[in-house]
C-alpha positions, -999 to 999 in steps of 0.1 A, spaced: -33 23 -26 -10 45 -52 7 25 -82 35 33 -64 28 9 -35 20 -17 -56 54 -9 -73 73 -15 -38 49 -44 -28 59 -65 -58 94 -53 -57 96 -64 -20 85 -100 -29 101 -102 -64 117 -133 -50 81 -149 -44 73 -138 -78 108 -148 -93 107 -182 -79 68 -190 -85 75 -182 -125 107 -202 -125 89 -234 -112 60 -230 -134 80 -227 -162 103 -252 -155 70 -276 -150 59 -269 -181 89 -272 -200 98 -308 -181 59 -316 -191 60 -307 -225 88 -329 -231 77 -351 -220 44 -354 -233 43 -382 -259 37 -362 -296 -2 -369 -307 -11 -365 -345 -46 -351 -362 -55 -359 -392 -93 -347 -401 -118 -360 -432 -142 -335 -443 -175 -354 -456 -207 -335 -465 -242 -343 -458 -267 -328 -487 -303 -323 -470 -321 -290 -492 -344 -315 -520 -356 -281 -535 -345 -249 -545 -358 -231 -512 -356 -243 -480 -384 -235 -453 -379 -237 -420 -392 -270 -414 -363 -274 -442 -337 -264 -420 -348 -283 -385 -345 -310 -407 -309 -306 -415 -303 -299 -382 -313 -331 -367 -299 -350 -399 -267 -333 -390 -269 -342 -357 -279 -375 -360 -247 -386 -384 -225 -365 -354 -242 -394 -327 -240 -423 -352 -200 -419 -357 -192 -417 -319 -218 -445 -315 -203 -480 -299 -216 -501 -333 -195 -480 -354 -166 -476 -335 -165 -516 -330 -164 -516 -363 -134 -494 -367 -111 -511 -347 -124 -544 -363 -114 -530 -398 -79 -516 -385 -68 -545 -359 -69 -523 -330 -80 -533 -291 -87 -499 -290 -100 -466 -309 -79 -439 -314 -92 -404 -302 -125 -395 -323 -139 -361 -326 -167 -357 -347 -182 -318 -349 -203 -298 -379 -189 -271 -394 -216 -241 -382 -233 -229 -413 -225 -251 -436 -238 -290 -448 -201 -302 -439 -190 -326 -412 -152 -331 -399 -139 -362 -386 -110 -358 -370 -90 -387 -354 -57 -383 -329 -31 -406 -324 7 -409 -319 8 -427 -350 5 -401 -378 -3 -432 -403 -36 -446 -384 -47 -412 -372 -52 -407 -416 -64 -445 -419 -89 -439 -388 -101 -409 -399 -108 -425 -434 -117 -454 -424 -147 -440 -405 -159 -419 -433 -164 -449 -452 -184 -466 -424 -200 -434 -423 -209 -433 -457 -223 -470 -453 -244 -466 -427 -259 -434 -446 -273 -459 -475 -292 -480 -449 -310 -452 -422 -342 -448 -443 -343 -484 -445 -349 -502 -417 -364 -533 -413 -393 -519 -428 -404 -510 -463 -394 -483 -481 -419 -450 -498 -412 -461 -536 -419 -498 -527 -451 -496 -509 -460 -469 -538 -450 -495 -559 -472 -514 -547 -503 -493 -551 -493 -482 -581 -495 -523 -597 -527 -526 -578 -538 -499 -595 -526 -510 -625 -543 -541 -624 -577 -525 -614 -574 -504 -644 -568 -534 -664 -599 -550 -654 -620 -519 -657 -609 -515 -693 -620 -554 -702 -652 -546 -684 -659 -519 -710 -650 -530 -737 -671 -558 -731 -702 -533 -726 -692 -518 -755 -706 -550 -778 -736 -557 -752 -749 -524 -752 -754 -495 -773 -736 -463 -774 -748 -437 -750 -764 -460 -720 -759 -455 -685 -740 -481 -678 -716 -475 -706 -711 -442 -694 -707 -451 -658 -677 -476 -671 -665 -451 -689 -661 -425 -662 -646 -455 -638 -616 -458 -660 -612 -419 -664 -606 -423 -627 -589 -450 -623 -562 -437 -648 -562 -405 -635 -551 -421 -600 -526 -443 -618 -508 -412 -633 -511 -400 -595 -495 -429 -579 -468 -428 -605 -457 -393 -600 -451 -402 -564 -434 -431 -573 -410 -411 -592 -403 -390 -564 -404 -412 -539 -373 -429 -557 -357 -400 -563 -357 -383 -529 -346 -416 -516 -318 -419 -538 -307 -385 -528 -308 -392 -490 -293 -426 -496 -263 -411 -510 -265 -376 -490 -233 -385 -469 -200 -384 -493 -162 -377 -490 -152 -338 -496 -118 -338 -484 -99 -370 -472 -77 -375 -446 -40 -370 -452 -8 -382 -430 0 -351 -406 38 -341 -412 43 -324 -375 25 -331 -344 -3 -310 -331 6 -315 -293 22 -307 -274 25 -275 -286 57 -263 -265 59 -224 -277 25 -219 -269 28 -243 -237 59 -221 -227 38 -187 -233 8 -197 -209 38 -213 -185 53 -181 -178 17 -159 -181 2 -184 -156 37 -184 -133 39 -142 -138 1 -142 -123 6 -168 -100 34 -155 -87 16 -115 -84 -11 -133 -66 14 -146 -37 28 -118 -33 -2 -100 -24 -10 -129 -5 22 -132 13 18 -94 20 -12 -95 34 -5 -123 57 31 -105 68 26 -81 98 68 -72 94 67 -33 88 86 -27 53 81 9 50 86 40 67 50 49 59 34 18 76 56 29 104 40 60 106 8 50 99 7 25 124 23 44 155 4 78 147 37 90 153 60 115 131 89 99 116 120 123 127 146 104 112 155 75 91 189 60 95 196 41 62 208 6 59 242 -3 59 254 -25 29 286 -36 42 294 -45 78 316 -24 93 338 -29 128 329 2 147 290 14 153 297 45 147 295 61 109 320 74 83 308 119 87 302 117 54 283 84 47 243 86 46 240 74 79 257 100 94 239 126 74 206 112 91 217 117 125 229 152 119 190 154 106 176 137 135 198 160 159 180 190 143 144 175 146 153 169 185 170 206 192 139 221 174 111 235 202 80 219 201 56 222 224 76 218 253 110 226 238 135 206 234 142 177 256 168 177 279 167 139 291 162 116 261 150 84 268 158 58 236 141 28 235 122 3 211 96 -24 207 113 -55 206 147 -66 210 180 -59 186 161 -33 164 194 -9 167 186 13 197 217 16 215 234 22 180 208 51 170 217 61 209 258 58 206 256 80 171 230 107 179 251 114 209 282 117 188 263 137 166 248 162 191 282 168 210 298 180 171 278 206 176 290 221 209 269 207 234 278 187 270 262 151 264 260 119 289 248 88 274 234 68 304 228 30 293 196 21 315 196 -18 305 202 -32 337 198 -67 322 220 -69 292 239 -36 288 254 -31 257 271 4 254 304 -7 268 313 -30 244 300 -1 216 322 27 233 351 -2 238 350 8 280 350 -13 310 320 -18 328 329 -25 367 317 4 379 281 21 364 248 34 369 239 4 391 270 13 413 256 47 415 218 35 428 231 12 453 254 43 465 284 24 459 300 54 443 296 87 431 285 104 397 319 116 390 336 83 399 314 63 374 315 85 345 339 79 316 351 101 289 349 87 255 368 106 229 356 108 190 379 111 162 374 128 128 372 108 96 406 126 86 422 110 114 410 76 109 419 82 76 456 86 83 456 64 111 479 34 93 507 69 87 506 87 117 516 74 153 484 78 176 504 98 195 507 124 169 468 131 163 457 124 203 437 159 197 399 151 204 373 172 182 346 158 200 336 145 231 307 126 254 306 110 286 292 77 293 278 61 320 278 26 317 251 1 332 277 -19 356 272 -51 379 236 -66 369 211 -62 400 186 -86 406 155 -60 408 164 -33 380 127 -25 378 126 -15 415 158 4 415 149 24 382 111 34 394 132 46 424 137 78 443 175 72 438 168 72 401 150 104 399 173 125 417 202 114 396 185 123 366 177 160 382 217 158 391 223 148 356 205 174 342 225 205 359 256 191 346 246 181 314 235 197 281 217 170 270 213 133 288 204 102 269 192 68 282 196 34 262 169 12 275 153 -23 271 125 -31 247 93 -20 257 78 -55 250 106 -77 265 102 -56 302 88 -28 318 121 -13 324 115 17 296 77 19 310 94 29 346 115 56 332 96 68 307 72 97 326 102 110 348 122 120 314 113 147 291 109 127 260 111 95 242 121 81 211 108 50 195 133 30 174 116 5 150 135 -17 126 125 -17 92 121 -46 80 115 -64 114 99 -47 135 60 -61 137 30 -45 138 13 -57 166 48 -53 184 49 -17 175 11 -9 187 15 -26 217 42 -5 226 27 29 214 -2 22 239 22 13 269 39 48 263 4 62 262 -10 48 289 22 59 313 11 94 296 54 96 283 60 123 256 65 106 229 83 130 203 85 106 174 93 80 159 132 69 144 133 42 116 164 26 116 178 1 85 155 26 65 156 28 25 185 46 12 178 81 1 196 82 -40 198 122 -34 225 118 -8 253 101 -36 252 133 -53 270 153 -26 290 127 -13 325 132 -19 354 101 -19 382 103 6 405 113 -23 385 140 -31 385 155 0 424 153 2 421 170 -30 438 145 -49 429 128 -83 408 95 -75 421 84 -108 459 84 -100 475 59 -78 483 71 -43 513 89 -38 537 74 -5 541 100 17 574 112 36 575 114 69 574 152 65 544 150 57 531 129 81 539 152 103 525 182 86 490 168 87 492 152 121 501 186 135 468 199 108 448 174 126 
């Protein structure tokens, strides 16, 4: 698929988009407002783990888990009992705690509609925090500098006693005996393990004083000024980005799901068809079915007559048979202009209206329909008896038809016959696949320039499927826009398997070519007179002049 398809796609269902984003937004506006406003307010506390200048890696996993272990004991049910003890509330406000990556700092931040508690609960548990930090290396248990403590009295006292013992074998004995000297080295060792135990003890006390007061405030909470949510511009923003591709995605769902034929390329890409003409969409309704000569529509038919009149590979057709798919897709309108069109250029045309069922060209041409083709097939009356003459004014006329009598400008430029479809007959089928039928058409085609038969819908009954091999070719209206594709395929394969020449395809309520405005010249203009000035009343002189002109 082009860009450019994706252009008309999404263009085609801007409504689905246009009404998708409109909800969504208007969701997200009504929920944002209302959305009761919440307040943060954050405490920064930091945990000191590194005792030493360098830290190892068995450094590190320590402060990691340390870290880690504060993050569980603030979210813990203890300490959040103990929060809403201290502030009188049945329930905690909205904790988060998280570490800051690569740092030793820890934020506690607490989220209420009350800007005042969210700072008091955020502070609040800090100082439990900080509480609870004194008494983890605790315990029930003893602590490093006690039970070295300990040791180091027992110590203590040992060496006491050692010392007594030789000082004592100092006056028993004399200097330089074994024993002396065994007493001797006893208290060497005794005080070397006292100075030992000591240095440990040192710091054992300090490393626990450290980690007792490793958790403390950095920054504390303050009352938040605004709230932090809802945060309606940025609530807005992902409204419409979510609605905008929201509402892209139905549309290609929605067009995936729709078998309606929006384009005159589907058309042709689905019947295998060419696509000889394209009659554009009419903007405003008009009274007649039959087009302004200058109006885009018109222009089309004066295109389609050429791609008819142009010899293929069995020249042109003669007999014309004009039908379509489905039901009230324009036929017998294509079918009243194009034979308007091809007698303005010179040549004899019949229009034949072969809808037995519900004909319809009688009340396009404005002619009664008591007498018709089915009078004609149940030998009721002749050819010449049922045709009628159906005259066609120029635009100039119908122009100056509220300042001219019609009796002044009855001067036809151009000119059909019609044969209408008369009484209704209760087997049309039968009477159509006929003998009667196909000599009439041989009749009709040495007296006529060009015949043209309006049809049923191929789908609605086999009326078209009965006529269609006897005739030299047929046209395929589809409706843009409403015709289906399954409707359209279905048909195509009924003409083919009746082995009719199909000679293309005719898309009628097409797109409007924008090329056409530029040669298309206002009534005014082709009077010759100034659009800009007011219209000038004319005499009856000159009434006169240009009924006689016309």
């Amino acid at each position: 698929m082009e860009l450019s398809v994706y252009v008309t796609i999404l263009w085609r269902r801007k409504w689905v988009i246009a009404v998708t984003l409109a909800v969504t937004v208007a969701v997200v506006v009504a929920g944002t407002l209302a959305a009761t406003p919440k307040y943060v307010a954050s405490t920064t506390l930091r945990i000191a783990t590194a005792l030493g200048d360098s830290v190892d890696y068995g450094e590190y996993m320590y402060a990691d888990r340390l870290t880690n272990t504060y993050v569980k004991i603030a979210t813990s049910g203890p300490v959040l009992e103990e929060l809403m003890e201290r502030l009188g509330l049945d329930e905690p406000p909205q904790i988060k705690v998280e570490a800051v990556a690569n740092t030793e700092l820890m934020q506690i931040t607490a989220e209420d509609p009350d800007p005042i508690l969210a700072r008091e609960a955020a502070n609040t548990l800090a100082e439990i925090l900080v509480a609870q930090s004194r008494e983890l290396y605790s315990g029930g248990g003893k602590a490093a500098h006690e039970i070295l403590g300990e040791q180091l009295a027992q110590v203590e006292d040992e060496f006491s006693r050692a010392r007594r013992e030789y000082e004592s074998l100092v006056a028993g004995f004399p200097e330089g005996s074994q024993r002396l000297a065994a007493a001797s080295r006893s208290i060497s060792l005794k005080e070397q393990t006292y100075a030992a135990l000591l240095e440990q003890y040192d710091q054992a006390r300090v490393r626990e004083a450290i980690r007792a007061n490793a958790v403390s405030v950095v920054e504390p909470a303050v009352a938040p000024q605004a709230p932090s949510k809802p945060r309606r511009g940025l609530n807005i923003a992902l409204g419409f980005v979510v609605g905008l591709a929201g509402g892209t995605g139905l549309a290609f769902l929605f067009e995936n799901l729709d078998n309606t034929l929006y384009a005159a390329e589907q058309i042709r890409q689905v019947t295998q068809l060419p696509v000889i003409g394209k009659i554009p969409t009419v903007k405003r309704p008009q009274k007649s079915a039959f087009f302004d000569g200058n109006s885009p529509q018109a222009e089309a038919f004066r295109r389609l007559r050429t791609h008819i009149s142009r010899p293929g590979g069995g020249g042109p057709p003669q007999t014309l048979l004009v039908t379509s798919a489905e039901p009230r897709e324009g036929k017998s309108t294509v079918v009243a202009n194009l034979a308007l069109t091809i007698a303005q250029s010179g040549r004899k045309v019949i229009v034949v209206d072969a809808d037995l069922r519900r004909p319809s060209l009688h009340r396009i041409f404005r002619m009664p329909n008591r007498l018709g083709l089915s009078s004609i097939l149940r030998r009721e009356v002749k050819l010449a008896e049922a045709v009628q003459e159906r005259k066609i004014y120029p635009p100039q006329v119908y122009h100056l038809r509220d300042h001219v009598s019609w009796s002044r400008i009855w001067r036809r430029l151009d000119w059909f016959e019609v044969l209408t479809g008369g009484p209704l007959l209760p087997n049309p089928v039968e009477v159509l696949g006929s003998s009667k039928m196909t000599a009439l058409i041989e009749q009709l085609k040495q007296q006529y320039d060009v015949v043209l038969f309006d049809t049923p819908a191929l789908l609605a009954v086999t009326d078209a499927v009965v006529l269609a091999p006897v005739v030299d070719g047929v046209l395929l209206v589809v409706g843009r826009a409403q015709a289906r594709r399954e409707a359209v395929q279905a048909a195509c394969q009924q003409l083919a398997d009746v082995h009719a020449r199909t000679i293309g395809v005719v898309v009628n309520r097409a797109e409007q070519e924008r090329d056409h405005a530029y040669y298309r010249q206002t009534p005014a203009r082709r009077d010759g007179r100034d659009p800009k000035k007011p219209r000038r009343v004319r005499s009856a002189m000159d009434r006169r002049e240009i009924a006689t002109r016309h």
